[in-house]
N, C-alpha and C positions, 0 to 999 in steps of 0.2 A: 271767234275766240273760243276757245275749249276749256272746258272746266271737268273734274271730278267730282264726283257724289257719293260717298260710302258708306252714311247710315242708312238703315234699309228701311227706316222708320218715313225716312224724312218724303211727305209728299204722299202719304199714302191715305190722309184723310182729309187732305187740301189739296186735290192737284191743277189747283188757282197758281201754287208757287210755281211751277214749271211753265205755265205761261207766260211768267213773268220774267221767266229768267231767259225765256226765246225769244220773247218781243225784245229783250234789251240786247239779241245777238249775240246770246251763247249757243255753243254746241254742248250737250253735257252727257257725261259717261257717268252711268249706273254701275252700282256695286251687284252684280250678278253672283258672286261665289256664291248666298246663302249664309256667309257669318261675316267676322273680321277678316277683313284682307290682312294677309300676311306682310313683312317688307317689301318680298319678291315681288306681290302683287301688285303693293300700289305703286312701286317703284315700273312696272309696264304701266299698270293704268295711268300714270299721271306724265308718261309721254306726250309734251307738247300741250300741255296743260300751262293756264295762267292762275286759275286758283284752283282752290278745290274748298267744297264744307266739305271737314271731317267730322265721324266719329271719335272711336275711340283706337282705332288703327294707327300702330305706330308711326310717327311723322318724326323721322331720326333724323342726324346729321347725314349717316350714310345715305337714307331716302333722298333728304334735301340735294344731296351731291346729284344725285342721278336726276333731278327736277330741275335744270338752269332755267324752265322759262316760268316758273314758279312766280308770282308777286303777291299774291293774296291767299290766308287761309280761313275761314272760316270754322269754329267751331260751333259745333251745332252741339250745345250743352255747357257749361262750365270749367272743365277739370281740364288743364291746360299739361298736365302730368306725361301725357305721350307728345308733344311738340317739342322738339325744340327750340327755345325761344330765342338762347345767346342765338345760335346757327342764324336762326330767321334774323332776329336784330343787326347783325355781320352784314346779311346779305340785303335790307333792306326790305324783307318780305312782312306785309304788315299780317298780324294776327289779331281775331275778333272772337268773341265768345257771345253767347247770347243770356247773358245774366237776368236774371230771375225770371225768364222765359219757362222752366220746371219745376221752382222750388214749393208750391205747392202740392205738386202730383208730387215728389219726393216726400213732403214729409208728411201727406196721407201713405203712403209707402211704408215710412219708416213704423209710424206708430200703428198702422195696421200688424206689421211685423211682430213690435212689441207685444200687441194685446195675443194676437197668434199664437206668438211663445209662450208668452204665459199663463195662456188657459188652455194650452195641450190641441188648439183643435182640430189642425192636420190629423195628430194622432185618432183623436176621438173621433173624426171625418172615416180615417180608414176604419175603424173598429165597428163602425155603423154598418160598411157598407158591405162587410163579411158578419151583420146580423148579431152582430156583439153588442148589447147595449148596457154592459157592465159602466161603471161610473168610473172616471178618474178625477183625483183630484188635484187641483193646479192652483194659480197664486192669486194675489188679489191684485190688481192696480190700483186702483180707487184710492188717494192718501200717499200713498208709495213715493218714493222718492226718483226722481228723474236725473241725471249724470247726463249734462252735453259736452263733448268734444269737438266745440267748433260754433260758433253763435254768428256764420253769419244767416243769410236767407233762411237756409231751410232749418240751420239748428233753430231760428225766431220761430220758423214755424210748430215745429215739434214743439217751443215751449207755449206756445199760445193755444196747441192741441190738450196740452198735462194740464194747463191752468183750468179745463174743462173737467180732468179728473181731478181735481183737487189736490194734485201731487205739488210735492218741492220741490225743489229746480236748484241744481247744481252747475254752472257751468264753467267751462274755460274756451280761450279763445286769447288769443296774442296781440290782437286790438280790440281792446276795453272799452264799449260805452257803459258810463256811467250812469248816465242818463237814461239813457233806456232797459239798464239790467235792472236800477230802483221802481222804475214806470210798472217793470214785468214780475216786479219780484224775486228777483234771480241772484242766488247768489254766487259769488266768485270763490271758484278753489282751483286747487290746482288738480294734474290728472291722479299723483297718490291718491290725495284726498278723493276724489269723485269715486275710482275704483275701491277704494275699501269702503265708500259709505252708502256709495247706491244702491238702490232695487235695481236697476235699470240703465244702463250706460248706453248709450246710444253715438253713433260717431258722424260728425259733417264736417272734418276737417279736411284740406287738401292735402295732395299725395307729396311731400316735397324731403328735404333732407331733414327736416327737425321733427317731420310726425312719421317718416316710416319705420315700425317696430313701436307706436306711442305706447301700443298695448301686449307688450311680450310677457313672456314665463312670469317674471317678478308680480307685479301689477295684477295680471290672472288668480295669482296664488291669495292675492292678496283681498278679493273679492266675496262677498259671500258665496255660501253654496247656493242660494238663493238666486242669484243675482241672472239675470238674461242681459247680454249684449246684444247689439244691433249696429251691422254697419252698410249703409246703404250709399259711404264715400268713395273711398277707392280700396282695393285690396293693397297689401302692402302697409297701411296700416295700424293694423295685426298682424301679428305673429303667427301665421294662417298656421302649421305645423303647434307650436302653442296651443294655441285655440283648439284643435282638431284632441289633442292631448286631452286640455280639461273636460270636453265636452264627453268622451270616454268613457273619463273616470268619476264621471259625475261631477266632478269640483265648482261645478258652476251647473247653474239648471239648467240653462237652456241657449240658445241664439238664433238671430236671423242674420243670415249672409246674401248680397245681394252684388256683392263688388269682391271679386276674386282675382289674386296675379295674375293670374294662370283659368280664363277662362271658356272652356267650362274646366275645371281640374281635374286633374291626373288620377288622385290620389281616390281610388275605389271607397276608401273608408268612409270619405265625405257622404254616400249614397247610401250608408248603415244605418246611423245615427237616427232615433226618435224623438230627439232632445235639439233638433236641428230644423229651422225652416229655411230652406234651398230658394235663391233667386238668381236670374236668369239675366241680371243687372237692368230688369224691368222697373225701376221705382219712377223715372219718368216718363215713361209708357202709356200716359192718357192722350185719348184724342184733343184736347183742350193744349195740354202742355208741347205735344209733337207740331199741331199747328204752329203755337206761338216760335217754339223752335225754330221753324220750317220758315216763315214769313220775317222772322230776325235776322238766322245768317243769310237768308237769302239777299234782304237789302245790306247787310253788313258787307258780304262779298262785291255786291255792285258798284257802294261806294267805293271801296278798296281799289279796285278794279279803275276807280274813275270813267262810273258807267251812271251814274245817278249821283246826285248830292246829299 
């Protein structure tokens, strides 16, 4: 039986999983390009293929057409945004994610990002290293107020990170516990609210029809100048055009981007910016997190598969 592999992560500091996955009688195809496979790609690569772990590679209806011997998908990570799931549901093809398998290494990520932007130190990093050791100065976190966009796993994390800085915690998220926002301290607003009263917006929401554009032109304007976003969910969103705008013109200090539509992007201006810290949609990229990854979908697919129980 044949399967695909696409993230180029997966197996590379376990390759325990690959034994496990040939003892159990698979054949498996590696993602050899060097990035995202394109459609065209995985649409050869997953020739004769029964599952596949994906990445972040689009898994479209068109793909699905061209994959009839398809029955199991494997996500290797969360964001279910590039699958098609009606498709997959239609045809019976079961789909798996491997939940809080990264949400740690995420949201050390995120708030690493945060502290980053707001104390300049890319900037001050390069200033160093051309023997500049003039002083800049940047924001305070300590006390600050924290805006989440999304409470479940990793937004928890990020707020149990702030509750070390001493900040406030603002969040939202579409399914409310009670319980555990009052445990955490957290209080509930909505995204108006979070973006005009934050230091710090931070975003873990998923990519779907009611959060793409959560954070456009309106919402931006409405921010302090102060203020550093962080999105280390999906591109999309933000108002990535928007954002690229305020950052500009100063309208807002600063941000970290780690999740782009369009990655890497197009758009040269992104590579200008000093008020910008650049990711490479690395926020789950620890050896810790890529294992549990790796060792998830991999029993996730076997079950599927009806290869293991």
């Amino acid at each position: 039986m044949r399967i695909l592999i696409t993230p180029r992560s997966f197996g590379k500091s376990d390759p325990e999983v690959f034994r496990t996955l040939r003892e159990a009688g698979l054949e498996m195809i590696l993602n050899d390009s060097g990035g995202i496979l394109s459609r065209e790609d995985l649409i050869q690569r997953l020739r004769g293929c029964a599952g596949v772990i994906l990445g972040v590679d689009p898994l479209d209806a068109g793909v699905l057409a061209r994959a009839p011997e398809l029955r199991a998908v494997a996500k290797y990570g969360v964001g279910v945004d590039n699958i098609d799931l009606e498709e997959c549901k239609r045809r019976g093809i079961k789909v798996s994610r491997t939940a809080g398998a990264n949400s740690d290494a995420v949201a050390d990520y995120a708030f690493a990002m945060l502290l980053a932007a707001a104390r300049r130190l890319t900037e001050i990093d390069a200033k160093c290293r051309r023997r500049d050791w003039s002083k800049l100065a940047s924001l305070d976190v300590f006390g600050k107020t924290l805006g989440l966009l999304g409470l479940g796993a990793v937004g928890r994390g990020m707020a149990a990170r702030a509750r070390g800085f001493g900040m406030r915690i603002l969040a939202h998220d579409v399914v409310w516990d009670d319980a555990y926002a009052a445990a955490a301290g957290i209080e509930r607003a909505g995204p108006d609210r979070i973006c005009a009263e934050a230091d710090f917006i931070s975003v873990h929401a998923p990519l779907n029809d009611d959060t793409r554009g959560m954070i456009g032109r309106e919402r931006l304007a409405a921010m302090k100048r102060t203020a550093v976003v962080v999105n280390t969910a999906r591109g999309g969103i933000i108002d990535e055009e928007a954002l690229l705008e305020a950052l500009k013109r100063k309208a807002i200090y600063a941000a970290g981007v780690d999740a782009f539509e369009e990655e890497p992007p197009k758009n040269p201006d992104w590579y200008t910016l000093d008020n910008l810290i650049l990711g490479s949609h690395s926020a789950a990229s620890t050896n810790g997190a890529t294992e549990k990854m790796g060792r998830l979908a991999a029993a996730n697919l076997l079950r599927d598969l009806g290869l293991q129980e």
